[in-house]
CHARMM internal coordinates of N, CA and C (Angstrom, degrees):
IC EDIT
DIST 1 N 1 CA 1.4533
DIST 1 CA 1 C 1.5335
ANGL 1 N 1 CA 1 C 111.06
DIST 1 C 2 N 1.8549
ANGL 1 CA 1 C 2 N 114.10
DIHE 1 N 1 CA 1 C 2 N -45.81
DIST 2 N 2 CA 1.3343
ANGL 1 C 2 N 2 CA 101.57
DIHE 1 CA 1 C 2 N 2 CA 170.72
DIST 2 CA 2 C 1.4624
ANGL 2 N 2 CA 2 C 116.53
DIHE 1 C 2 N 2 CA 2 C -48.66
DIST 2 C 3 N 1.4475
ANGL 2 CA 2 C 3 N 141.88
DIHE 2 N 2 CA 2 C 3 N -64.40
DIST 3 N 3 CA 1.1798
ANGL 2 C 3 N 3 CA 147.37
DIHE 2 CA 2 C 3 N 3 CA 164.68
DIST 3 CA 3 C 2.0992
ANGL 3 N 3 CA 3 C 116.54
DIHE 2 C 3 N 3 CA 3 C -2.01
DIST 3 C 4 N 1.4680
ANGL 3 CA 3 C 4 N 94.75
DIHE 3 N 3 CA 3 C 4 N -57.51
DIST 4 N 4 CA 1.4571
ANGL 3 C 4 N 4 CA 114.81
DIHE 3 CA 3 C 4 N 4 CA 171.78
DIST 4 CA 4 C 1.3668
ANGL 4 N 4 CA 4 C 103.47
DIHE 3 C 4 N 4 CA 4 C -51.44
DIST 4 C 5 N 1.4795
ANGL 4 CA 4 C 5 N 128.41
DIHE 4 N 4 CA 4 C 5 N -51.44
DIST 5 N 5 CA 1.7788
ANGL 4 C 5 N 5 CA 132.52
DIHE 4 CA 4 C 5 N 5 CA -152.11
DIST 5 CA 5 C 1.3408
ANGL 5 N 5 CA 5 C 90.90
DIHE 4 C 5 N 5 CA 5 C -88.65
DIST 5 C 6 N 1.1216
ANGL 5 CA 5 C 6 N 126.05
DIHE 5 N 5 CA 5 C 6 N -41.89
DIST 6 N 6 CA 1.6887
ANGL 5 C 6 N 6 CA 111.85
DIHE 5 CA 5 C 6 N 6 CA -178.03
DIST 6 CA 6 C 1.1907
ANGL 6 N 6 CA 6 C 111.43
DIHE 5 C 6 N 6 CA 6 C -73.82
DIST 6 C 7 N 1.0924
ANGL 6 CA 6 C 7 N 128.37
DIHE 6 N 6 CA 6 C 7 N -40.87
DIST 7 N 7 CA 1.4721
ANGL 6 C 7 N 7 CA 134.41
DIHE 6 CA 6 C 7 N 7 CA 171.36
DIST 7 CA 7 C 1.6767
ANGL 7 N 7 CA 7 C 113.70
DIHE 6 C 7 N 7 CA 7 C -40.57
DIST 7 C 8 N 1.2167
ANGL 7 CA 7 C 8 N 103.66
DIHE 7 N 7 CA 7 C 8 N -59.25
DIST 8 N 8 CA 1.5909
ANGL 7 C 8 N 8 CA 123.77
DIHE 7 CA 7 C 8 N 8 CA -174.34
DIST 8 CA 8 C 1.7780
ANGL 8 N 8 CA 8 C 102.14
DIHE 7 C 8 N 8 CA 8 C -67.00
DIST 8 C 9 N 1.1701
ANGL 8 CA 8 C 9 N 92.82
DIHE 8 N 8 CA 8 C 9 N -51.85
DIST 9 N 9 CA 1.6375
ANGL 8 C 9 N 9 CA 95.41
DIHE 8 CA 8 C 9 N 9 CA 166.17
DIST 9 CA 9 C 1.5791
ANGL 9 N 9 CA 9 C 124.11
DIHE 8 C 9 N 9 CA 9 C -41.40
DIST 9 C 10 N 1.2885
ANGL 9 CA 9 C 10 N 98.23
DIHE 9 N 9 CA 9 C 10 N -72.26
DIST 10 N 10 CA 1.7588
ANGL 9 C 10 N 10 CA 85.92
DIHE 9 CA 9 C 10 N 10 CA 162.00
DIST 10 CA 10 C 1.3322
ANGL 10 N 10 CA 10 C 132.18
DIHE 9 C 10 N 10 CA 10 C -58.82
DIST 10 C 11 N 1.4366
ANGL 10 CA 10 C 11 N 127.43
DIHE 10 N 10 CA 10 C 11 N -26.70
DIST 11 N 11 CA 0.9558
ANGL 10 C 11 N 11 CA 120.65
DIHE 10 CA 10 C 11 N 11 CA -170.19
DIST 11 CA 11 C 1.7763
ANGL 11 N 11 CA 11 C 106.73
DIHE 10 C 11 N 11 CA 11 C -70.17
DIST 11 C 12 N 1.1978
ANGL 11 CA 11 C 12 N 108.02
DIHE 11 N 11 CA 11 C 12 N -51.08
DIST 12 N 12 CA 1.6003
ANGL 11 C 12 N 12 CA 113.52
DIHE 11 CA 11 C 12 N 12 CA 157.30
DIST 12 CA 12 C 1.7494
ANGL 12 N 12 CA 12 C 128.37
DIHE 11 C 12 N 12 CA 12 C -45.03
DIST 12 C 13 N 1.1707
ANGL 12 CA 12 C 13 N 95.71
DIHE 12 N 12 CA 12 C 13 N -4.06
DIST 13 N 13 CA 1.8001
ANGL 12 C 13 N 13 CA 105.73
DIHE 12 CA 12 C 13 N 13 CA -177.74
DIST 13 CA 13 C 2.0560
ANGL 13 N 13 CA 13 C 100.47
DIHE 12 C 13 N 13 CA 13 C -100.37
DIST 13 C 14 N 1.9365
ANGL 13 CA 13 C 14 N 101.78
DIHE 13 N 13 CA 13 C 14 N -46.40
DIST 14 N 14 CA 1.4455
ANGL 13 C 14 N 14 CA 100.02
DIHE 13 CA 13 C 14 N 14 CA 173.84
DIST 14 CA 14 C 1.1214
ANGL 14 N 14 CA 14 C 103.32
DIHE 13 C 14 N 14 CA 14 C -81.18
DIST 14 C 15 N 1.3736
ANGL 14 CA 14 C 15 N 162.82
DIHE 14 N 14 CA 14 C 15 N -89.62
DIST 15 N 15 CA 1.3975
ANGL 14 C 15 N 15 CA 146.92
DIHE 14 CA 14 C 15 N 15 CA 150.94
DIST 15 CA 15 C 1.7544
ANGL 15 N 15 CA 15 C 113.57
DIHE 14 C 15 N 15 CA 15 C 38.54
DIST 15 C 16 N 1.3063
ANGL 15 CA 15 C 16 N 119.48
DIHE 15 N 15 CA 15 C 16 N -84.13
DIST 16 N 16 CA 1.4979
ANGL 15 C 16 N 16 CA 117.21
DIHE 15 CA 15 C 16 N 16 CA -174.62
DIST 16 CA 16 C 1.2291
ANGL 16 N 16 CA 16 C 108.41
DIHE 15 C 16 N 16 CA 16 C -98.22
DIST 16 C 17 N 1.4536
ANGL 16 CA 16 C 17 N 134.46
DIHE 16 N 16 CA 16 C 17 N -9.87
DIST 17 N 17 CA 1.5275
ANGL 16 C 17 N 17 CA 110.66
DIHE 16 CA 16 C 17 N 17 CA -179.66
DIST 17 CA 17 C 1.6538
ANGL 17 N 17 CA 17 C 94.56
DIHE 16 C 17 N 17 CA 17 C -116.69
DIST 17 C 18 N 1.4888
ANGL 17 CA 17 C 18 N 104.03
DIHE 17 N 17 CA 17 C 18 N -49.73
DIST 18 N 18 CA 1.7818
ANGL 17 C 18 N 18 CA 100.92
DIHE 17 CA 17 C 18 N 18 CA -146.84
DIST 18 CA 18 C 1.7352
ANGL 18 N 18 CA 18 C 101.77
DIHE 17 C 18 N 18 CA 18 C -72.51
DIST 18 C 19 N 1.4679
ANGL 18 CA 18 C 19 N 128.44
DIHE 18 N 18 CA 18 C 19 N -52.81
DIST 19 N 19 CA 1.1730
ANGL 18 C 19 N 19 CA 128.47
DIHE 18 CA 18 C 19 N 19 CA 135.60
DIST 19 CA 19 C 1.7027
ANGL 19 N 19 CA 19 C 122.59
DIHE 18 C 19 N 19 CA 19 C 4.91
DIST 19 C 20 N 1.0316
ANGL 19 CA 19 C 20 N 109.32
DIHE 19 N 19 CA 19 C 20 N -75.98
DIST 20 N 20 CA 1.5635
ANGL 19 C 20 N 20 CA 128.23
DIHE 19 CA 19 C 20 N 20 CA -153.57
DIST 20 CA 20 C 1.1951
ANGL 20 N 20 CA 20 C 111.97
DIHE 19 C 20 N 20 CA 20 C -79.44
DIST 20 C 21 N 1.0607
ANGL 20 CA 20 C 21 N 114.13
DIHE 20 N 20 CA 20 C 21 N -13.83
DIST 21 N 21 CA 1.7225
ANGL 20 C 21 N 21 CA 135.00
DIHE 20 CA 20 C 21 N 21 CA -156.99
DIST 21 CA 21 C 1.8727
ANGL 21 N 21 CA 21 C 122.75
DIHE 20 C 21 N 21 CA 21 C -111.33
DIST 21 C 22 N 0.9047
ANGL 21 CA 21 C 22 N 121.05
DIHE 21 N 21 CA 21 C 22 N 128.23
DIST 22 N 22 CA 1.6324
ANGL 21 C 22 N 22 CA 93.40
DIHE 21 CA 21 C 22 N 22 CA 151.92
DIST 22 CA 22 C 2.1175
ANGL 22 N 22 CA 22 C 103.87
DIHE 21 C 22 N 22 CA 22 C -134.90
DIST 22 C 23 N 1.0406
ANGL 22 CA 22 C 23 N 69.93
DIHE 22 N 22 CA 22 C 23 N 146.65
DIST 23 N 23 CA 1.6689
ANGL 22 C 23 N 23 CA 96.37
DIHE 22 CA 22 C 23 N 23 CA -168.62
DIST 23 CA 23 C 1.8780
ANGL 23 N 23 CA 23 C 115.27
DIHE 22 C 23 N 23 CA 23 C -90.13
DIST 23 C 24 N 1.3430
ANGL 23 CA 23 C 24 N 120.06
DIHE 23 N 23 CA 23 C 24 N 145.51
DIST 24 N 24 CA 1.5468
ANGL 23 C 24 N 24 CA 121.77
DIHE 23 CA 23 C 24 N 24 CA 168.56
DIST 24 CA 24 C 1.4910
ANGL 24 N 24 CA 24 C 111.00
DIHE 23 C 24 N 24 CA 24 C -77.74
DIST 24 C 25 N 1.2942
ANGL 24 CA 24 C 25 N 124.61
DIHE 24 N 24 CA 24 C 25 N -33.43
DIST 25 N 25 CA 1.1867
ANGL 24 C 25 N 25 CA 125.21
DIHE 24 CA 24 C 25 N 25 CA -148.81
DIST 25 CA 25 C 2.0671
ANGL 25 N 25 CA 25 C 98.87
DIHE 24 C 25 N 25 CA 25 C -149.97
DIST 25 C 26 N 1.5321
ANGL 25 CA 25 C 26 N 95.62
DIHE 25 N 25 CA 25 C 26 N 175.15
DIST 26 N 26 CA 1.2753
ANGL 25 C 26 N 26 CA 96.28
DIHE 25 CA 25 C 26 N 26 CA 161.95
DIST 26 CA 26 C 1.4431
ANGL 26 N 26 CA 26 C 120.94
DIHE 25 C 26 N 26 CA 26 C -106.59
DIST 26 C 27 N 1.6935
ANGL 26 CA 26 C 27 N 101.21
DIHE 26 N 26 CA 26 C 27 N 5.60
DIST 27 N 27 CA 2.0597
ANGL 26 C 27 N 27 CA 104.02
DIHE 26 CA 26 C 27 N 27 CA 166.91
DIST 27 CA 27 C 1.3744
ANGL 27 N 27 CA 27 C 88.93
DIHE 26 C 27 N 27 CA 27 C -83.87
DIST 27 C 28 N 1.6765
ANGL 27 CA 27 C 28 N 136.15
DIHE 27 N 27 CA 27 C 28 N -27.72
DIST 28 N 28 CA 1.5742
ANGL 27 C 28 N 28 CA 110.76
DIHE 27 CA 27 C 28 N 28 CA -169.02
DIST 28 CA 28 C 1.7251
ANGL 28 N 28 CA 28 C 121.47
DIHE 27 C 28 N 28 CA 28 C -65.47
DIST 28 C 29 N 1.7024
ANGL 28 CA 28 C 29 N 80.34
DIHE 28 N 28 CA 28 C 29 N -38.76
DIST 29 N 29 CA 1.8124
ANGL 28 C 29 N 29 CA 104.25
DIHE 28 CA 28 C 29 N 29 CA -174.95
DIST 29 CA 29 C 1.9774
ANGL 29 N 29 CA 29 C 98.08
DIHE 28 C 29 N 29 CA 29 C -58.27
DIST 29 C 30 N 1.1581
ANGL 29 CA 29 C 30 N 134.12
DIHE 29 N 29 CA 29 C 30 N -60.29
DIST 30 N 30 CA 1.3959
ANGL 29 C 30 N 30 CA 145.59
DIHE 29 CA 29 C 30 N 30 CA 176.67
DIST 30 CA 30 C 1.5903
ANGL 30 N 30 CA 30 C 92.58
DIHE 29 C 30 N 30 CA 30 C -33.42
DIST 30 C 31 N 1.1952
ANGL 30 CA 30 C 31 N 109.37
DIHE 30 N 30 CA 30 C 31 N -62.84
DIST 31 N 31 CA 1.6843
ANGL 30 C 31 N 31 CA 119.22
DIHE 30 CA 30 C 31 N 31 CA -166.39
DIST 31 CA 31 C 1.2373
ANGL 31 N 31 CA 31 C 110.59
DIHE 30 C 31 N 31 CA 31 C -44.12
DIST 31 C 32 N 1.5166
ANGL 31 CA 31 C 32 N 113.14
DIHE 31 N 31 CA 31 C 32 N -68.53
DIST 32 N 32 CA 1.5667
ANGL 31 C 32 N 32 CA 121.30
DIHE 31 CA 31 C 32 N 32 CA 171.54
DIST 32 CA 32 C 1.4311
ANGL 32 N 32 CA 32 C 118.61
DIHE 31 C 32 N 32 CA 32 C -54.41
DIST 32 C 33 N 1.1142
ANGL 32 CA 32 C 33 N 125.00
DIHE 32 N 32 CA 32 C 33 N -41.48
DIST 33 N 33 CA 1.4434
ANGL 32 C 33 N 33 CA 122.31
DIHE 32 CA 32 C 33 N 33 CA 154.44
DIST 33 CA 33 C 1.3983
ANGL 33 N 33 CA 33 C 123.71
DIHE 32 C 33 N 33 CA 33 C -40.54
DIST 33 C 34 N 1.2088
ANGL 33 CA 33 C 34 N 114.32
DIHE 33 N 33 CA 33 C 34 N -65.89
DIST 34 N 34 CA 0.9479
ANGL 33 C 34 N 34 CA 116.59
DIHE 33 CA 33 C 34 N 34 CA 175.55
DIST 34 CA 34 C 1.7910
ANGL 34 N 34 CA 34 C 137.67
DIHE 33 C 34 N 34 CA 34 C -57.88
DIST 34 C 35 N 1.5554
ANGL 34 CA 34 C 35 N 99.47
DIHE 34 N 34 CA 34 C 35 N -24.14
DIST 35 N 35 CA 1.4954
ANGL 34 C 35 N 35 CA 120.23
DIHE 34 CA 34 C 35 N 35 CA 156.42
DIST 35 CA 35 C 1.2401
ANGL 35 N 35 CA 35 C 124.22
DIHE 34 C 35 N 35 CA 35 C -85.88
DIST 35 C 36 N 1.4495
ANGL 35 CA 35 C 36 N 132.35
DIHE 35 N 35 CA 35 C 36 N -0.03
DIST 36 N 36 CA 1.5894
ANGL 35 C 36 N 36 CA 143.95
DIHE 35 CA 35 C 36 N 36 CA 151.09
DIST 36 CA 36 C 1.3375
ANGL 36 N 36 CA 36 C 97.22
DIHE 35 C 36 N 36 CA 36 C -69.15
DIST 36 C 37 N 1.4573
ANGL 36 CA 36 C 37 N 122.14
DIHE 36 N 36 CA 36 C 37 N -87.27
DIST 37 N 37 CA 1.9684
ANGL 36 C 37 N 37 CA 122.67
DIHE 36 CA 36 C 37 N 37 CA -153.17
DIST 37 CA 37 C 1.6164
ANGL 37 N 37 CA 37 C 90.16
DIHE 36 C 37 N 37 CA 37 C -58.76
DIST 37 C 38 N 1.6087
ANGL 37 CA 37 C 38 N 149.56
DIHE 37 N 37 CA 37 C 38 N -31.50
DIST 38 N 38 CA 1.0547
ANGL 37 C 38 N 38 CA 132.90
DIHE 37 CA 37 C 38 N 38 CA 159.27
DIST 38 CA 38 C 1.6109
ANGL 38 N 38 CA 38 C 109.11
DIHE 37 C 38 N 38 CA 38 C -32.82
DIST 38 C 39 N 1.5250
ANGL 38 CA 38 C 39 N 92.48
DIHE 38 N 38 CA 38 C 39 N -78.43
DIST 39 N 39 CA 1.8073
ANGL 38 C 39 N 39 CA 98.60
DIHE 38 CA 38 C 39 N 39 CA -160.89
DIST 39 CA 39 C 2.2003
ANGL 39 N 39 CA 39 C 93.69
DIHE 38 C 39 N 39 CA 39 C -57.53
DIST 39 C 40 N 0.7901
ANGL 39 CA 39 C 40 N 107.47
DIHE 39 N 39 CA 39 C 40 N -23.84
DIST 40 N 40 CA 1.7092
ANGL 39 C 40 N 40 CA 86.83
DIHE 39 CA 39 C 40 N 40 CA -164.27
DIST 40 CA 40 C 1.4222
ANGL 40 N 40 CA 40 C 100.57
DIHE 39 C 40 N 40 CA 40 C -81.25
DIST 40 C 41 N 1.7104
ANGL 40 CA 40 C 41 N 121.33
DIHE 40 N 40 CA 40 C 41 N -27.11
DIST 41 N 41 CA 1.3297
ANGL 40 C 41 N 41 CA 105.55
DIHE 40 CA 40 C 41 N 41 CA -177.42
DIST 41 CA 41 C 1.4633
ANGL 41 N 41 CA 41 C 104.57
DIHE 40 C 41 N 41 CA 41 C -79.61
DIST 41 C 42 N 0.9356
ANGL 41 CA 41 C 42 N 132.25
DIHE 41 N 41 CA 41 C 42 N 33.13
DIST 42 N 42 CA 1.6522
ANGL 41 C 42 N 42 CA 116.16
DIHE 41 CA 41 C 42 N 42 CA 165.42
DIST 42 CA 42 C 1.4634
ANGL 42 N 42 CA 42 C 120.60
DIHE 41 C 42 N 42 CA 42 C -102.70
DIST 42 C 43 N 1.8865
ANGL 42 CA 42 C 43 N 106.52
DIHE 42 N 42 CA 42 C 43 N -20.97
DIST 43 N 43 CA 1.1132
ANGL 42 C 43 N 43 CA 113.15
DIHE 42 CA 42 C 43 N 43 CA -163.17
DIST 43 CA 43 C 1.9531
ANGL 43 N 43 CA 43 C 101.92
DIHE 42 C 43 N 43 CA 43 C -129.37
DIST 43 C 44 N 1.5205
ANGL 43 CA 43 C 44 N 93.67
DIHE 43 N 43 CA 43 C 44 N 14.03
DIST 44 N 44 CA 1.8625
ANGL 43 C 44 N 44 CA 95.91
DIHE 43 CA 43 C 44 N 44 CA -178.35
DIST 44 CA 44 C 1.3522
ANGL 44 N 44 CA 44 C 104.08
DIHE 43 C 44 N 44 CA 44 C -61.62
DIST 44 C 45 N 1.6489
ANGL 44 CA 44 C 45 N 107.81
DIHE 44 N 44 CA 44 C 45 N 164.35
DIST 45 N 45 CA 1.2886
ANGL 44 C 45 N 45 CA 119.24
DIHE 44 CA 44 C 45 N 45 CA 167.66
DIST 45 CA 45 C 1.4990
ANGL 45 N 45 CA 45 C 105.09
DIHE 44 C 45 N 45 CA 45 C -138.47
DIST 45 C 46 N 1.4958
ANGL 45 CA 45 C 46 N 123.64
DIHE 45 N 45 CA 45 C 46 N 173.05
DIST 46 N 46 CA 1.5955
ANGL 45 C 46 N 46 CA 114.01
DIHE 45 CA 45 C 46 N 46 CA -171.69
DIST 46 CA 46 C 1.8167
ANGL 46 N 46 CA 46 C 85.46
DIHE 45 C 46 N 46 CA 46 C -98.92
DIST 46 C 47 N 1.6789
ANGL 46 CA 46 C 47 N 83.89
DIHE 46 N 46 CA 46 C 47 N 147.19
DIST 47 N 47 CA 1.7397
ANGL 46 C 47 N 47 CA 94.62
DIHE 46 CA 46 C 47 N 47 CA -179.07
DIST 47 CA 47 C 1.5738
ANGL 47 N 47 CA 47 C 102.30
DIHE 46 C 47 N 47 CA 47 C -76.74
DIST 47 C 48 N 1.2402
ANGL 47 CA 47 C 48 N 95.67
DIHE 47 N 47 CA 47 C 48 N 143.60
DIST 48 N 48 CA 1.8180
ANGL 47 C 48 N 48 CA 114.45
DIHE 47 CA 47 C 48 N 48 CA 178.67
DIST 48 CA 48 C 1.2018
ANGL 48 N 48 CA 48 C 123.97
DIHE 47 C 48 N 48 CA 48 C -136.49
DIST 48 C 49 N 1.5510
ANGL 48 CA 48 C 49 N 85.81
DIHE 48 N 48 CA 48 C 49 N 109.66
DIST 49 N 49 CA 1.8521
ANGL 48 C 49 N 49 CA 96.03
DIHE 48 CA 48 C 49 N 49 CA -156.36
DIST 49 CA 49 C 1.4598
ANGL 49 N 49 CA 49 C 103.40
DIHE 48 C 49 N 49 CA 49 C -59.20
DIST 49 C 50 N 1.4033
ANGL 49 CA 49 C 50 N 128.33
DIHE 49 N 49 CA 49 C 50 N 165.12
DIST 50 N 50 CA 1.7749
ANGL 49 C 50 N 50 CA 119.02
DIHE 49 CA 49 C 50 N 50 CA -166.52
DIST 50 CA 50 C 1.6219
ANGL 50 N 50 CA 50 C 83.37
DIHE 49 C 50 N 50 CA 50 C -139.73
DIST 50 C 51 N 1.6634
ANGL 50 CA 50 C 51 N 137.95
DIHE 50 N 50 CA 50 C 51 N -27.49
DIST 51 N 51 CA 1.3218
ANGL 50 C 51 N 51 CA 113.19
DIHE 50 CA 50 C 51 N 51 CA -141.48
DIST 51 CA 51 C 1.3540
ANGL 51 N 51 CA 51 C 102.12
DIHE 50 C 51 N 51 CA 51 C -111.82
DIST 51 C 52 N 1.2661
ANGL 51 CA 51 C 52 N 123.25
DIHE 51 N 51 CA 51 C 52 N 142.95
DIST 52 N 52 CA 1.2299
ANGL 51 C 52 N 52 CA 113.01
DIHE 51 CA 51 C 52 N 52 CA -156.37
DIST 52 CA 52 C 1.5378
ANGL 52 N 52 CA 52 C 104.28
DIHE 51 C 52 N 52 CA 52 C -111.49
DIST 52 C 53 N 1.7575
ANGL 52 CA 52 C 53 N 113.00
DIHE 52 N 52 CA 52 C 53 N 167.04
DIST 53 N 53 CA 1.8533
ANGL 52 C 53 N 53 CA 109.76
DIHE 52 CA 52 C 53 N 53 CA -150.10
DIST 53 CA 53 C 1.9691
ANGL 53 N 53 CA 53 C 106.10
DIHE 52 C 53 N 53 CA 53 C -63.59
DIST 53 C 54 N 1.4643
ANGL 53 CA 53 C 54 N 99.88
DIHE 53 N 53 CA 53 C 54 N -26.19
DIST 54 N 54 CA 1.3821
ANGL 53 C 54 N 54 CA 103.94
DIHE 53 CA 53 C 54 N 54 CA 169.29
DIST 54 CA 54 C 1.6305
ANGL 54 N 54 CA 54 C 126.06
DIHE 53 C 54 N 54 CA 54 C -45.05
DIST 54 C 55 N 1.3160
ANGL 54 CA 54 C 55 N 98.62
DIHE 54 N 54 CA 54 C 55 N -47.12
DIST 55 N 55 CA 1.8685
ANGL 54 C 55 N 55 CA 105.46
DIHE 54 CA 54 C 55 N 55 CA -153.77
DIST 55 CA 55 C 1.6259
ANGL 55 N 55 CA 55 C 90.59
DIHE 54 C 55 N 55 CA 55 C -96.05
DIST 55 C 56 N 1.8501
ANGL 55 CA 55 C 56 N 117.15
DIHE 55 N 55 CA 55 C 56 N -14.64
DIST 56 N 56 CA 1.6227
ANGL 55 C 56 N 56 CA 110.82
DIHE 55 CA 55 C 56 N 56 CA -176.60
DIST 56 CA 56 C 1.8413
ANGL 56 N 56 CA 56 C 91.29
DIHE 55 C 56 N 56 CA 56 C -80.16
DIST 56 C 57 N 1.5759
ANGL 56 CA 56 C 57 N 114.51
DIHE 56 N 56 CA 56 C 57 N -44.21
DIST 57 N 57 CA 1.4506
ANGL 56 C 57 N 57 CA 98.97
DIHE 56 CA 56 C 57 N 57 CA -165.76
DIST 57 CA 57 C 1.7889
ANGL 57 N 57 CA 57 C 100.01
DIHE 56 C 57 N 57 CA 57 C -60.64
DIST 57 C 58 N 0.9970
ANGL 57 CA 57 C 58 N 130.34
DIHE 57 N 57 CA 57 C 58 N -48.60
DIST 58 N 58 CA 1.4930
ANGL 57 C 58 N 58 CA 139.21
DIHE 57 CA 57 C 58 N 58 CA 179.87
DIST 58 CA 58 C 1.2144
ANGL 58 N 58 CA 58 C 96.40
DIHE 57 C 58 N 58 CA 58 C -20.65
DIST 58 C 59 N 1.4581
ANGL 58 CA 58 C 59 N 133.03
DIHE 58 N 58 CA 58 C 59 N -84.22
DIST 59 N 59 CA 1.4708
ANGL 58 C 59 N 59 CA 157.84
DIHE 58 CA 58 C 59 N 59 CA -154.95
DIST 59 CA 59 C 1.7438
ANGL 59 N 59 CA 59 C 84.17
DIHE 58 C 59 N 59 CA 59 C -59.22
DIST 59 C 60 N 1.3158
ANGL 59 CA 59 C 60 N 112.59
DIHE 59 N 59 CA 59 C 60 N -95.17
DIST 60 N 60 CA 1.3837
ANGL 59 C 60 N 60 CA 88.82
DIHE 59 CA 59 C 60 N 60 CA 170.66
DIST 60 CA 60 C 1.5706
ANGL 60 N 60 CA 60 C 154.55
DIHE 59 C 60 N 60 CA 60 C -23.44
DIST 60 C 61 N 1.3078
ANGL 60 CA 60 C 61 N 118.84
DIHE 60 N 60 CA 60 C 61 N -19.96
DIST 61 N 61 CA 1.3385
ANGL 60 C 61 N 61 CA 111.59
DIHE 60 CA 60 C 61 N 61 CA 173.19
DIST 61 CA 61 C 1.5785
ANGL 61 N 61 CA 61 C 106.03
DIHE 60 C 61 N 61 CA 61 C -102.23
DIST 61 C 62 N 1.5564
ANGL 61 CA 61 C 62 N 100.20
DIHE 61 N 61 CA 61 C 62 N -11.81
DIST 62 N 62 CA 1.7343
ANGL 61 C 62 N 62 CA 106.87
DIHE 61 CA 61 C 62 N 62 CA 174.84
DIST 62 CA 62 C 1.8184
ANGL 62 N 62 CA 62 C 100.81
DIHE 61 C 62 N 62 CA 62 C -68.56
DIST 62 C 63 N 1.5968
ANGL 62 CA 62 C 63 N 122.29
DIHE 62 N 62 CA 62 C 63 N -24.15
DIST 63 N 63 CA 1.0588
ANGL 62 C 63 N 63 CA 105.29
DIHE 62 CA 62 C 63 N 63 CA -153.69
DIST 63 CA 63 C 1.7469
ANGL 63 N 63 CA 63 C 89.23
DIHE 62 C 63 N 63 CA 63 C -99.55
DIST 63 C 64 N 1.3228
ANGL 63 CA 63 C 64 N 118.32
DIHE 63 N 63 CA 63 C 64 N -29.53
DIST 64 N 64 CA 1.3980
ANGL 63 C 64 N 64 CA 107.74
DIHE 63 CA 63 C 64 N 64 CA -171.63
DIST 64 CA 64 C 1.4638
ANGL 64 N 64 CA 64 C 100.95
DIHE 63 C 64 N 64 CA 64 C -84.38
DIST 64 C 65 N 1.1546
ANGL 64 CA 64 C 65 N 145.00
DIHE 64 N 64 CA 64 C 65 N -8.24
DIST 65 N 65 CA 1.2922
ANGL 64 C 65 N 65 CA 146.89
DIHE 64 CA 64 C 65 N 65 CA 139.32
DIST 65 CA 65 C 1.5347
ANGL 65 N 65 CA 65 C 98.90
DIHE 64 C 65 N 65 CA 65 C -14.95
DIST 65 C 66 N 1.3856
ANGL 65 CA 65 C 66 N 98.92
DIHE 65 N 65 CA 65 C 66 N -89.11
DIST 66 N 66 CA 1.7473
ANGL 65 C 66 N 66 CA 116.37
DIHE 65 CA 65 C 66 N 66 CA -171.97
DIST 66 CA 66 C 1.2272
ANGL 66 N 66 CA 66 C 116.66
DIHE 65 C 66 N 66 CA 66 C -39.55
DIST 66 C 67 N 1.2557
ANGL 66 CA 66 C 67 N 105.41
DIHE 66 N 66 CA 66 C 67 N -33.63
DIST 67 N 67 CA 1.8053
ANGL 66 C 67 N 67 CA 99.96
DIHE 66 CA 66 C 67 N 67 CA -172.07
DIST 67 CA 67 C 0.9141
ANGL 67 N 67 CA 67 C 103.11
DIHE 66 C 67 N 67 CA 67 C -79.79
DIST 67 C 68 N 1.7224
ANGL 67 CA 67 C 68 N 120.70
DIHE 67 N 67 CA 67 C 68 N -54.57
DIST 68 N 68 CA 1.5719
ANGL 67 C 68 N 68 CA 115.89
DIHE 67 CA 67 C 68 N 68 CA -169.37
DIST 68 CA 68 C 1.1287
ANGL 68 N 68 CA 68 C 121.76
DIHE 67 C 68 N 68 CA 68 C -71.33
DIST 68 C 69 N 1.3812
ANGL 68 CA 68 C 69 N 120.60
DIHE 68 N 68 CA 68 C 69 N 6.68
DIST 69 N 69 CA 1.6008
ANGL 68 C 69 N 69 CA 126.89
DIHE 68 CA 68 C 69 N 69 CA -150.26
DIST 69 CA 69 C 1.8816
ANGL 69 N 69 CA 69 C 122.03
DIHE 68 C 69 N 69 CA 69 C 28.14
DIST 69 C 70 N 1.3137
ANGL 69 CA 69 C 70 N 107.16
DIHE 69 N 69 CA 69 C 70 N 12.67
DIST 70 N 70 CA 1.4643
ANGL 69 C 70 N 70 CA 94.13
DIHE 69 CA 69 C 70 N 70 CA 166.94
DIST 70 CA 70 C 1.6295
ANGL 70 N 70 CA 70 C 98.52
DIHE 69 C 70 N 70 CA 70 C -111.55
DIST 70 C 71 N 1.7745
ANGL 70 CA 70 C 71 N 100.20
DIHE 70 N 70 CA 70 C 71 N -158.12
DIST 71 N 71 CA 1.5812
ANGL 70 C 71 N 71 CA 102.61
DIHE 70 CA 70 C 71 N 71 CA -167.25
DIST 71 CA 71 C 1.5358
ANGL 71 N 71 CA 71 C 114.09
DIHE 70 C 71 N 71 CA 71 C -114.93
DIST 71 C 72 N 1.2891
ANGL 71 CA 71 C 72 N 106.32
DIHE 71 N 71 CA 71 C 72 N 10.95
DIST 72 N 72 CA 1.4277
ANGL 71 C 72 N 72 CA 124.22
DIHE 71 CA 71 C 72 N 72 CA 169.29
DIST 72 CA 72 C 1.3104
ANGL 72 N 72 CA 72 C 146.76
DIHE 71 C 72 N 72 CA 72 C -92.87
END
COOR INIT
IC SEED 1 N 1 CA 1 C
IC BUILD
């Protein structure tokens, strides 16, 4: 599960800063980084998974549906 939070973690770091941004340098890119996990650790919360193994396999067989075009 740790594996998952770091993962998600960055992805939320390229998402609102690295994404959003363009930078002069790689001290600017550090900077903004470094002023995201500031601003996010003030207001983090621990992730809480909500979806349960039922409604993930669901979504999944909806999605290999689509690809394979059959219903299996």
């Amino acid at each position: 599960m740790l594996a998952y939070q770091v993962e998600r973690f960055f992805g939320l770091i390229t998402d609102k800063t690295i994404r959003r941004g363009s930078f002069s340098s790689v001290k600017d890119l550090i900077s903004k980084i470094d002023h995201f996990v500031a601003s996010y650790n003030q207001t983090c919360k621990p992730f809480a998974w909500t979806a349960t193994a039922d409604s993930i396999l669901e979504k999944l067989h909806r999605l290999c549906s689509r690809i394979s075009g059959t219903a299996h």
